[in-house]
N, C-alpha and C positions, 0 to 999 in steps of 0.2 A: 541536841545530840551529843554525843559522849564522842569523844577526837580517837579515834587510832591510836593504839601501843605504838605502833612504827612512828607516828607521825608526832606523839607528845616527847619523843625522845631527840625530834631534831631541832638544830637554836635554827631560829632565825637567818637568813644570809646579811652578816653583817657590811658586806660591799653594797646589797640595795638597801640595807635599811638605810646607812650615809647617802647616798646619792641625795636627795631634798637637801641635807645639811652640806652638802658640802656643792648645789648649787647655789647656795643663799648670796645674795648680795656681799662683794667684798672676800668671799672665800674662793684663795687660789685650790684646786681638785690636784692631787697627786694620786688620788684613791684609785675610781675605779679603771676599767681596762679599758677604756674607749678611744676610741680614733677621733681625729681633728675631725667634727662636720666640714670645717672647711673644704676639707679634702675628698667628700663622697663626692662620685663620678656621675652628678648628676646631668650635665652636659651629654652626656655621651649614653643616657640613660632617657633623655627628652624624648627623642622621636617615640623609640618605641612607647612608653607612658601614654605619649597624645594617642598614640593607636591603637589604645587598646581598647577604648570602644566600637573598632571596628572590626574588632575580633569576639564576636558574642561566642562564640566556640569555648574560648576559655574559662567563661564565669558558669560555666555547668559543671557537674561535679565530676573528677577523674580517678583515676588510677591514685590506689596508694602510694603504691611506689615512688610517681612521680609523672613527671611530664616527658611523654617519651620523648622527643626531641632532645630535651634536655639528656636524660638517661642515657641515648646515645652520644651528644657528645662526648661524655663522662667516659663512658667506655671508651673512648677512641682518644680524648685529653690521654685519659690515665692510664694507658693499654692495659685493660683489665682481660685477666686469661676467662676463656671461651668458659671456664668450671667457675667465676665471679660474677656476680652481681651487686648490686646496691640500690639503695634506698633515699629518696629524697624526705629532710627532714625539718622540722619548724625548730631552727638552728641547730643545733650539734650537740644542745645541750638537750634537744628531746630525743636523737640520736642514744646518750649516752645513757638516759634513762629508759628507751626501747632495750637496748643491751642487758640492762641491769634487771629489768621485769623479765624478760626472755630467758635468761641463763643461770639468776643465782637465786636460792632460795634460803630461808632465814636459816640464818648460823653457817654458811657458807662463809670459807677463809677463801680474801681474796689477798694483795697487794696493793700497797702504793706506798712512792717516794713519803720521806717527811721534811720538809711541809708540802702541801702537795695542793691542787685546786681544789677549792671550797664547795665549787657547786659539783665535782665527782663527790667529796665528802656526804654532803647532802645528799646524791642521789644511792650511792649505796647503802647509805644509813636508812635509809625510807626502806629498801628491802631487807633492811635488818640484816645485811653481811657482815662478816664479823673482820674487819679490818687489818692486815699485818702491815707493819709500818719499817717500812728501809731506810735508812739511812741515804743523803743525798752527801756526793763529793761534787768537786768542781766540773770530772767530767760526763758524771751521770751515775746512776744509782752504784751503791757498795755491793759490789760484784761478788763476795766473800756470804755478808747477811746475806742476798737473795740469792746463793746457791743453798747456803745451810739452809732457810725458810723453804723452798722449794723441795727440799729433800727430805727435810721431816716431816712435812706439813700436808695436807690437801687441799692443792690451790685449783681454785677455778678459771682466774683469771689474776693477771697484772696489769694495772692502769697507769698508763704514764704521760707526759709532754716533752718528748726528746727535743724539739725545736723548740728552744729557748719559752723554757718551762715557766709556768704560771704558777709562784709565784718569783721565782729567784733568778729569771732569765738562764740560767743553766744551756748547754746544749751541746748533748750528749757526743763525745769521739767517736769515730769511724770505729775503732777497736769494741768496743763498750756497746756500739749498736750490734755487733758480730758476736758478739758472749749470750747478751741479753736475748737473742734470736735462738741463740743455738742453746742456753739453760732452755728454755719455753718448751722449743720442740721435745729434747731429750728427757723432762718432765711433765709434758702433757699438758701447759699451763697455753690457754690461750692470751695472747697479746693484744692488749687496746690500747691502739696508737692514735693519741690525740694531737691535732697535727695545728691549731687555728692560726698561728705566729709565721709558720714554713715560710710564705712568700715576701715574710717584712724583714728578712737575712738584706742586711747592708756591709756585712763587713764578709770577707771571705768565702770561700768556695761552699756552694749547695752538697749535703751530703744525705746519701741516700737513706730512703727511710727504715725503720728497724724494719717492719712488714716487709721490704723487699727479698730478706734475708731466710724469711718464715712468711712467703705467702697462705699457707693454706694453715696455718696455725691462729690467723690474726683477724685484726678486723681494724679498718681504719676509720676516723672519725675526722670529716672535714669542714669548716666554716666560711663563709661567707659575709662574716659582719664586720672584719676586719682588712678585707679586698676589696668590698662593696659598699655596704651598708649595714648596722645594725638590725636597721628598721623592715628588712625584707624578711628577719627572722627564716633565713634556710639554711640546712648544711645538709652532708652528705654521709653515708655510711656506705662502702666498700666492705668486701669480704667473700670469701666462697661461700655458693648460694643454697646450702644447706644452714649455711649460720647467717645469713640475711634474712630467708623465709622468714622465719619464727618472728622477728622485729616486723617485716609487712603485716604478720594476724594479730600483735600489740598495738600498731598502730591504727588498724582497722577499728581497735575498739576504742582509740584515743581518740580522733582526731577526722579518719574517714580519711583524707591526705591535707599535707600543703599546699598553701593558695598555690595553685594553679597560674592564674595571671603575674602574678611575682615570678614563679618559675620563668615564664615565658618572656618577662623582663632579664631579668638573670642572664638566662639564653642566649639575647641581644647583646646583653652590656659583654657575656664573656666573648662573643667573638666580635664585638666592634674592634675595627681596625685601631682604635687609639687606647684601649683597655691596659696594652704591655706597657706603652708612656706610662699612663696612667701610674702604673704598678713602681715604675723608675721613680716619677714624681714624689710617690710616697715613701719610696726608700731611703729616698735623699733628706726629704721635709727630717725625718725621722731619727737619720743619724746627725744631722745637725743639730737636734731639739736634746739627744743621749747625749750626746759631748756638752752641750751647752749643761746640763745638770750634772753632769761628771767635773765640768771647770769647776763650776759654783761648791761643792761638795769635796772637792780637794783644795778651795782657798777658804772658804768659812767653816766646814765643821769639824769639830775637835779630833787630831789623829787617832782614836782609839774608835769612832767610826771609820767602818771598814767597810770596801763591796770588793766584789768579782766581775770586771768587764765586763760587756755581752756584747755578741757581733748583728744584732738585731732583736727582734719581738719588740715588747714595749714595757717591759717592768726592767727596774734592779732591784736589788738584796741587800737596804743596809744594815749589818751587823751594829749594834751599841753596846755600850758598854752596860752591865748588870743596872736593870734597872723598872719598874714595874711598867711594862710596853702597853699596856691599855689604859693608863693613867696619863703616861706620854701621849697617846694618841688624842686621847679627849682633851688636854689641853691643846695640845695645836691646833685642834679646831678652835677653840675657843681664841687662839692666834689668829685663828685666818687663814689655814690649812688645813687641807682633808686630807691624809694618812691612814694608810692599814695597818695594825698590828701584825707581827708573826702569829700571835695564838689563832688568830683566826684560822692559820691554815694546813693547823694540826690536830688530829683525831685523839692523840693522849696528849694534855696539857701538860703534864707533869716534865712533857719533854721537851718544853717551848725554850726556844732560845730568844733574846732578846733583838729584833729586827722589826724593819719597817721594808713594806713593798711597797715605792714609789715609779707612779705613770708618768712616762715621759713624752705622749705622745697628743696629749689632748689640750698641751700647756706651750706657748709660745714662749723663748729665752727670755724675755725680759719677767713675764709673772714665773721660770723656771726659777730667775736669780732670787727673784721677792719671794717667793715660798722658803728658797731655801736659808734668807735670811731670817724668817719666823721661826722655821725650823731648829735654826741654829740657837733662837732663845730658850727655846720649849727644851732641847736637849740638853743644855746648861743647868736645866733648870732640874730636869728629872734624874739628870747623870755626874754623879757629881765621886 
């Protein structure tokens, strides 16, 4: 059979395609976004697990939406108003693609930062949207470009990661989440608040999400792989329940719902009594493992690499000096490090700057310091 127009025009995801090469024997992983296994709460996830064969209830088919149990705690965690609903989803990344089938249609302008996550890239390229690309500062999108975009333009939506954004850890000012909320409404543009990092904040005060500002404008996108587990594959979508519906009758056709039994683990683990530890645990783990690559990267690599702090998630942003970044990358793996490129996680290459998004969370300080000793030769090598 002959592939789809939509679908002969998207690459690859270059984050999975690396994952094999950059588990291989002797390669330290800076690549992708994953948490310590060490660190999933699988103790506090036991009991329930053993009993869930005494819950045959579960393993029959339910509700799209979700496991109601679940769905209300959600509503009651998240104080969702009496006009919202939401939808349980086989991670946040099918969340994001139920959004994208439901609301935009080919040649639709929508929005997003540059550089901006890979796999939104990919999923609005599948429905053939036609891309407008903002400019990122340090405290969150250029507020100037996405007023002029906005006003010229016909936008359907804006997709973004104000919590310490994927790929450059960014995260977005109190000011900056209050403009961004209030352009949306006064233009008509719906907001998709992609949120998966929110709870791995270790430095400084939690700040409200843009959605708060523009509830009924928005739609929130939440995850589970990085509080829990990868492997339960669920997240969440939030939003008023005329823009939820539409995602329950795409997913009906996708998918029928998420495992069920997962949900009802899920369930468990979020109200066990030790889940908040839990939560502390990783915060901690997390900003000891950031500093420890921030020490090593302020004493070995050349001052013309640069980054911008972050007060949690699990990426930084390092800036290099001019130099062919996917060339760079492929050597270091051949070093013995796995590395992303920037180009990966821009829509026009022509406007790639030269950087590396390095994981700091799935790599213990001692292989932090050895990666970034490789590191240090590879850019020697390519940056001259």
């Amino acid at each position: 059979m002959k592939l789809a127009k939509s679908l002969q025009e998207i690459q690859p995801s270059y984050i999975r395609e690396i994952l094999d090469a950059a588990s291989a024997p002797g390669v330290i992983s800076l690549a992708g976004g994953l948490p310590d296994a060490a660190t999933f709460p699988l103790p506090l996830m036991a009991k329930s697990l053993t009993d869930l064969p005494n819950r045959t209830q579960l393993f029959q088919y339910g509700n799209t939406a979700g496991y109601t149990p679940l769905l209300e705690h959600f509503r009651t965690y998240y104080q969702l108003p009496a006009s919202h609903d939401s939808i349980i989803c086989t991670g946040s990344q099918q969340g994001l693609d139920l959004i994208a089938r439901s609301f935009i249609n080919p040649g639709d302008n929508i929005v997003m930062e540059a550089p901006s996550y890979l796999g939104a890239i990919q999923v609005f390229g599948l429905v053939q949207a036609n891309i407008e690309s903002i400019s990122q500062r340090a405290d969150g999108p250029d507020l100037e470009q996405l007023e002029a975009c906005f006003a010229t333009k016909d936008i359907t939506l804006f997709y973004a990661v104000p919590d310490f954004h994927n790929p450059t850890g960014v995260c977005w000012s109190l000011q900056v989440r209050q403009k961004v909320a209030q352009l949306c409404q006064q233009y008509n543009v719906a907001f998709i608040e992609d949120v998966p990092y929110r709870e791995l904040r270790f430095k400084g005060e939690f700040l409200p999400l843009v959605s708060s500002f523009c509830p009924d404008n928005s739609l929130v996108l939440r995850s589970f792989s990085k509080i829990a587990t990868p492997g339960i594959r669920l997240g969440l979508v939030t939003g008023r329940s005329d823009w939820v519906a539409p995602l329950n009758k795409v997913k009906q056709a996708a998918d029928l719902h998420s495992s069920i039994p997962m949900q009802a683990v899920l369930l468990d683990l979020l109200q066990h009594d030790g889940f908040e530890q839990h939560l502390e645990v990783l915060r901690g783990l997390y900003s000891e493992r950031y500093q420890a690559l921030l020490d090593n990267i302020a004493l070995k690599l050349p001052a013309a690499c640069t980054l911008n702090p972050v007060n949690g998630g699990m990426f930084i942003w390092l800036s290099l000096p001019d130099c062919d970044v996917d060339a760079l990358a492929q050597t270091a793996l051949e070093h013995g490090v796995a590395v992303v490129p920037s180009s990966v996680f821009y829509q026009q290459r022509e406007n790639v700057k030269p950087a590396l998004r390095l994981n700091f969370t799935n790599a213990n300080a001692e292989q932090l310091s050895e990666a970034i000793d490789r590191l240090t030769k590879v850019i020697n090598i390519h940056c001259k």
